[in-house]
C-alpha positions as CSV (number, residue, x, y, z in Angstrom):
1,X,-12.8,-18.3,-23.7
2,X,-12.6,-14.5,-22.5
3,X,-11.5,-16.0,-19.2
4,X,-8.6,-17.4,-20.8
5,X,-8.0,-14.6,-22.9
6,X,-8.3,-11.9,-19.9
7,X,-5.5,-14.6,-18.1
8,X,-3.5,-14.3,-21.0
9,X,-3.3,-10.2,-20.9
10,X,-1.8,-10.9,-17.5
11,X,0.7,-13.4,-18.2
12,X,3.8,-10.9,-19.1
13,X,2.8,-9.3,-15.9
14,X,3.3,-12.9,-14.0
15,X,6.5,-13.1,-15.6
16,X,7.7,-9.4,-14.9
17,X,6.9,-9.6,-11.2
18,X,7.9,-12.8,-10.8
19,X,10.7,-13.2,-7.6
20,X,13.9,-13.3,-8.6
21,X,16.1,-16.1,-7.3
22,X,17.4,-15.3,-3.7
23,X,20.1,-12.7,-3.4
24,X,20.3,-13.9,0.2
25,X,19.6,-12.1,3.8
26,X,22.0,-9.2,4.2
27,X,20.7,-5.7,4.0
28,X,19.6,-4.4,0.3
29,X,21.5,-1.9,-1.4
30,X,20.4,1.8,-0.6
31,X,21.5,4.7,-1.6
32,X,19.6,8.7,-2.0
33,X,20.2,11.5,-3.7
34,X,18.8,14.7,-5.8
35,X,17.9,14.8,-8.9
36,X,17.2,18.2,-10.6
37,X,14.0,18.0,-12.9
38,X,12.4,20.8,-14.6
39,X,14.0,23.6,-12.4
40,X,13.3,21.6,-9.0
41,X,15.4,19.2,-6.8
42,X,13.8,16.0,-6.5
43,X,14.5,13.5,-3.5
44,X,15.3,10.1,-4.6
45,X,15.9,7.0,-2.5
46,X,16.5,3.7,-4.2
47,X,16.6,0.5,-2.2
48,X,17.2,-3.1,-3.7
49,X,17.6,-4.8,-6.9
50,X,16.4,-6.4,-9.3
51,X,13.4,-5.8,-11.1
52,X,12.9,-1.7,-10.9
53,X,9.1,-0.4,-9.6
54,X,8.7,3.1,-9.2
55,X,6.6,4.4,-6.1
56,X,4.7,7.1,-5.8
57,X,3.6,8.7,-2.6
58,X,0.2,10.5,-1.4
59,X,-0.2,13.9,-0.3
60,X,0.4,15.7,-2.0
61,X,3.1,17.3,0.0
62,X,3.7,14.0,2.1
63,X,7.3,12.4,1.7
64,X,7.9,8.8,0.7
65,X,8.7,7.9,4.1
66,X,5.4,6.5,5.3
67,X,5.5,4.1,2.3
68,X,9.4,2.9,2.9
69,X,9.8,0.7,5.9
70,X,7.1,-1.5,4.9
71,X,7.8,-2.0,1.3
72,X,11.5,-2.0,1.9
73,X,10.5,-5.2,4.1
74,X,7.9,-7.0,2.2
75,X,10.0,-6.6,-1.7
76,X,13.3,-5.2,-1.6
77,X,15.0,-8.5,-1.7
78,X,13.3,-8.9,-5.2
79,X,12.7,-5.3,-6.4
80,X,14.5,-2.4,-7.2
81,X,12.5,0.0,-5.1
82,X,12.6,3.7,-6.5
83,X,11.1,6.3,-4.0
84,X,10.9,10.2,-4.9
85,X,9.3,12.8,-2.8
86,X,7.1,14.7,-5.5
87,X,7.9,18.2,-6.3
88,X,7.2,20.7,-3.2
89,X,7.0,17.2,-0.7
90,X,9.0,15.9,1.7
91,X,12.7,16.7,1.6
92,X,12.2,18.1,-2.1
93,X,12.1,21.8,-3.2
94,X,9.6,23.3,-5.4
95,X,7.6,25.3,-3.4
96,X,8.5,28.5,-3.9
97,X,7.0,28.6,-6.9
98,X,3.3,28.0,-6.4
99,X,2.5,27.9,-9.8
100,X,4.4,25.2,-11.0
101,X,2.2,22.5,-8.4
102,X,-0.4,21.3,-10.2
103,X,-0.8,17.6,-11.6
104,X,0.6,18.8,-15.3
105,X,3.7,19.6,-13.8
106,X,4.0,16.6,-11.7
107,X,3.5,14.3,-14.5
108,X,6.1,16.0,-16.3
109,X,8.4,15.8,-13.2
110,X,7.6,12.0,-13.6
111,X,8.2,11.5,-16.9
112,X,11.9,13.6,-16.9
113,X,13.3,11.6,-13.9
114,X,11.9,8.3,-15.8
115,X,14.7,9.8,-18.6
116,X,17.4,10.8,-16.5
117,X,17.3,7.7,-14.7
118,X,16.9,5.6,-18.1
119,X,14.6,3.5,-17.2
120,X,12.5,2.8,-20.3
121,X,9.0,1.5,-19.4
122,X,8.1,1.6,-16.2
123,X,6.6,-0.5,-13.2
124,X,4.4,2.1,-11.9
125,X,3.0,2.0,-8.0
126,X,1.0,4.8,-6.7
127,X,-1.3,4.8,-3.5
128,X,-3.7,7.2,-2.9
129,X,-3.0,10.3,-4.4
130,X,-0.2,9.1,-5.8
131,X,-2.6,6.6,-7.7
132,X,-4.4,9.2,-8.8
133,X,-0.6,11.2,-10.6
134,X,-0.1,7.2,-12.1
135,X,-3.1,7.5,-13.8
136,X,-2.8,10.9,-15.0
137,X,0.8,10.0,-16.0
138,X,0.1,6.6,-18.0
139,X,-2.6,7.9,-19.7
140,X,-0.3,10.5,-21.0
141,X,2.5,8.8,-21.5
142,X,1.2,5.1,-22.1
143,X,4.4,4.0,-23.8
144,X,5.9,4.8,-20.6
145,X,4.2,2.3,-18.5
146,X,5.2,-1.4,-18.5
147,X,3.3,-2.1,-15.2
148,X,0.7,-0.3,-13.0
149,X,-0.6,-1.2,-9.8
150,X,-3.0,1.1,-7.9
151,X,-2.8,1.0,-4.3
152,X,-6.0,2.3,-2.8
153,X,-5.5,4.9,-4.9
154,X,-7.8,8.1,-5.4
155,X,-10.8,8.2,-7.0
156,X,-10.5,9.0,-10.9
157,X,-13.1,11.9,-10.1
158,X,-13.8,14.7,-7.4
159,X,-17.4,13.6,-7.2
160,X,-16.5,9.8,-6.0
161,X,-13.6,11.3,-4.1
162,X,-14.0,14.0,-1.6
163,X,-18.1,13.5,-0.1
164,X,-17.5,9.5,0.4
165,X,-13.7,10.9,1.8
166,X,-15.1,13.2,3.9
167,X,-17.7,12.1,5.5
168,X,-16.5,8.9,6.7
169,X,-13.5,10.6,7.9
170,X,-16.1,12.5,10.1
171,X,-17.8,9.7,11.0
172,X,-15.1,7.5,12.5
173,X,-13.7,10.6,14.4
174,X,-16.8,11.3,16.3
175,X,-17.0,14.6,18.1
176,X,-14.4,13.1,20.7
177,X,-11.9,13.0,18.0
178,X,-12.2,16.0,16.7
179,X,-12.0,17.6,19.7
180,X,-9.0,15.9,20.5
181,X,-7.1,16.7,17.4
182,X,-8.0,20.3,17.8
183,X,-6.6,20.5,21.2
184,X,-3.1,19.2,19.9
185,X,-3.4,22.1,18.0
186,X,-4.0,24.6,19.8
187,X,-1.1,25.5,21.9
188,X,1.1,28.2,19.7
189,X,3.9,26.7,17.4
190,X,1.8,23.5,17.5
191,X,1.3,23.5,13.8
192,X,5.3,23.6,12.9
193,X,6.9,21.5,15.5
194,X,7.4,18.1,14.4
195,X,7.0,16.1,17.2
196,X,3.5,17.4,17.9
197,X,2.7,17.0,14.2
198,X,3.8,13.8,14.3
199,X,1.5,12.8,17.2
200,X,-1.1,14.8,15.3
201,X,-1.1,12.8,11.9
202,X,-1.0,9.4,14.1
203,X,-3.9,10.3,15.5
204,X,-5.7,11.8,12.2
205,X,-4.6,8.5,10.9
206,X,-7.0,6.1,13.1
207,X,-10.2,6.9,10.6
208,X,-8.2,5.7,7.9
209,X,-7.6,2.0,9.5
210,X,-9.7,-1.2,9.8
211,X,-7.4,-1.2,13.0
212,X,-7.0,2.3,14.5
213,X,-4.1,0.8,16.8
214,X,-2.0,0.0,13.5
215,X,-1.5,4.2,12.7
216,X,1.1,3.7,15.5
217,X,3.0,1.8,12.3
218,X,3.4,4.9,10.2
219,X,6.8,6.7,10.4
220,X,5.6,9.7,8.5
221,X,9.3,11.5,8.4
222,X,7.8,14.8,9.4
223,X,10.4,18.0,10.1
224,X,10.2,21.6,9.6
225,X,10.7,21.2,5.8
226,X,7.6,18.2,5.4
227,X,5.0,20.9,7.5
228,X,6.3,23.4,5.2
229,X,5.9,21.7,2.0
230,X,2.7,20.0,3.0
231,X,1.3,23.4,4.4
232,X,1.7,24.8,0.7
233,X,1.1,21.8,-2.0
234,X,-1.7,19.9,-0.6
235,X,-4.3,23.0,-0.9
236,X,-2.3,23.9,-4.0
237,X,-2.7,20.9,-6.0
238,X,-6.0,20.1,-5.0
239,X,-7.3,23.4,-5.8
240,X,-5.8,23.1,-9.5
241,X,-7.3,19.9,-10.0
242,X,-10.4,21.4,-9.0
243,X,-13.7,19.2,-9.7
244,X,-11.7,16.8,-11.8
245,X,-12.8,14.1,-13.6
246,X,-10.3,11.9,-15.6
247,X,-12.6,9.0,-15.9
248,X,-12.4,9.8,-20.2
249,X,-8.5,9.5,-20.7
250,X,-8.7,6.2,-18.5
251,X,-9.0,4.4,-21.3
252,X,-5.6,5.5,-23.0
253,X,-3.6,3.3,-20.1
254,X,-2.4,0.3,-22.3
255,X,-0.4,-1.2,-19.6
256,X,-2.1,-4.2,-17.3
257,X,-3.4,-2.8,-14.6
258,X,-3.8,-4.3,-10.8
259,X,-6.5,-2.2,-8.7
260,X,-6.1,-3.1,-4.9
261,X,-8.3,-1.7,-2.8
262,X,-9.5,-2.4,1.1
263,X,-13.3,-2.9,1.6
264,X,-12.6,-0.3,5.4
265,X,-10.9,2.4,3.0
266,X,-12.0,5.8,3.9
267,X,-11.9,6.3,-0.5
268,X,-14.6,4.7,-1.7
269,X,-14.7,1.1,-3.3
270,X,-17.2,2.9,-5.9
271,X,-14.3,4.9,-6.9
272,X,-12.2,1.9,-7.5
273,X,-14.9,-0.1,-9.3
274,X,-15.1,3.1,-12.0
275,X,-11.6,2.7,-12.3
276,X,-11.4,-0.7,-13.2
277,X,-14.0,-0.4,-15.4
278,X,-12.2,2.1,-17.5
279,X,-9.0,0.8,-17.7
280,X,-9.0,-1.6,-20.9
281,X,-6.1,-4.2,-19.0
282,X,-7.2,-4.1,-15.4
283,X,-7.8,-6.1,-12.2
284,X,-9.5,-5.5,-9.4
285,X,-8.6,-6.9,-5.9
286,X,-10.7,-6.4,-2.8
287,X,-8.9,-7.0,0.5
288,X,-11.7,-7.5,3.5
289,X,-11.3,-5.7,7.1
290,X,-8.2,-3.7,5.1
291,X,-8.4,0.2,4.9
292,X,-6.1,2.8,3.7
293,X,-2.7,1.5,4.2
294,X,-3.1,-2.3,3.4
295,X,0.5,-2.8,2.9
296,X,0.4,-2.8,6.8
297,X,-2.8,-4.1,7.7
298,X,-2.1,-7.0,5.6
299,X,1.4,-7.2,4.4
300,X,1.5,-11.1,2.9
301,X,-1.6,-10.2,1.4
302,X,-0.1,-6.8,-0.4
303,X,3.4,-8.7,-1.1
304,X,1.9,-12.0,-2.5
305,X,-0.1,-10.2,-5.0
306,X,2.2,-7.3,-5.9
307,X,4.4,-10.2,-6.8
308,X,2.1,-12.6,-8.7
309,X,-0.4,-9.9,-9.7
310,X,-2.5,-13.2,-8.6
311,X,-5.4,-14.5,-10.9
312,X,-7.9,-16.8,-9.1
């Protein structure tokens, strides 16, 4: 019986994601542009059609791009995919006013460009710390939300976040790593010129792979802009958010709920396990050998059940 009834919860989220009938192989629609919100020009990308799901980045202070070739692949023949580069990230402005980035302002961001795009209720997709801004969002604005899926997304608290993050980030570097990230460093101007960023964040990247090799897969979209915003927000809206814990409101999110996680994340599964426990309409999915980014280390896997929301 309460397996039946916890299948039933799903069932509208079967039908929502469900693939739309072929639209055959030529390239999907895609078109960007800026969208002012709340005194701030927002970078949007849509690709697709179809059935809208809106995605939200990590950082903070990253851009979309990491996310876009990949998903663009895997759903765009089905979805409309609807990237934005959060306030002060990526090609988007905001940072000039430091006290504006903190998470309250980007779920308000959220929640005006949900508006002035009309979308209604929304299929929500954050990874990492863009899991983290879903949560905050669809716990305020539950209405809002017709979908959410969490992509090995943040921890809902500082205490299950950062010492797990941390050290295991130090562990898989080793001394030899870290001495090799600080020597791409250390030349001057290393720190604002793209290219050596770029190799930079590839390398940083390894840790957070089952596969090191596969951090070769991320185009990160870095220019002077991205190293300035990132040099500004991520320090900025971490230090707002402070010790957080948002474990409380996680109960407000009304919307079905699917928790993917890989078992080689460098967040911790025990993070993810809290989540799901909290969230009344939720779904845990473990991927094995997967780590931070499993929409490349295992792309049918992330596709398949981003479609089906799949229920064993």
């Amino acid at each position: 019986m309460i397996r039946a009834q916890i299948a039933a919860a799903f069932a509208c989220v079967v039908l929502l994601l469900a693939p739309h009938a072929s639209r055959g192989q030529g390239a999907p629609a895609d078109s960007s542009r800026f969208v002012d919100v709340h005194g701030t020009r927002l970078f949007v990308r849509e690709v697709g059609s179809g059935t809208p799901l809106v995605v939200l980045h990590g950082g903070p202070g990253l851009s979309h791009d990491y996310l876009a070739p990949q998903l663009i692949a895997l759903l765009a023949q089905e979805y409309r995919l609807i990237f934005y580069d959060q306030r002060a990230s990526g090609r988007s402005s905001g940072r000039e006013d430091t006290t504006r980035l903190t998470m309250a302002q980007f779920v308000e961001d959220l929640e005006q460009l949900r508006v002035t795009l009309g979308l209604g209720a929304m299929n929500l997709l954050g990874h990492s710390f863009g899991g983290l801004l879903a949560m905050q969002y669809a716990s305020t604005y539950p209405q809002s939300v017709r979908t959410l899926l969490l992509l090995d997304s943040s921890p809902a608290s500082w205490a299950l976040n950062f010492p797990y993050f941390r050290r295991t980030i130090a562990e898989r570097q080793g001394e030899a790593g870290r001495r090799e990230l600080e020597a791409l460093l250390a030349p001057a101007g290393a720190r604002t010129d793209p290219a050596t960023m770029t190799r930079y964040y590839r390398m940083y990247f390894r840790s957070f792979f089952h596969d090191p090799r596969q951090s070769e897969q991320l185009e990160l979209g870095i220019d002077a802009h991205w190293l300035a915003n990132v040099a500004v927000t991520n320090g900025r809206v971490w230090g707002d958010l402070g010790e957080y814990d948002i474990h409380e409101r996680l109960p407000r999110i009304q919307a079905p709920t699917l928790i993917v996680h890989g078992t080689s994340s460098v967040l911790s599964m025990q993070g993810a396990e809290a989540i799901a426990a909290r969230i009344p309409r939720s779904r845990l999915i473990r991927l094995q050998d997967v780590g931070h980014f499993p929409y490349i280390e295992a792309p049918l896997a992330f596709s398949t059940t981003v479609r089906t929301f799949v229920w064993p």
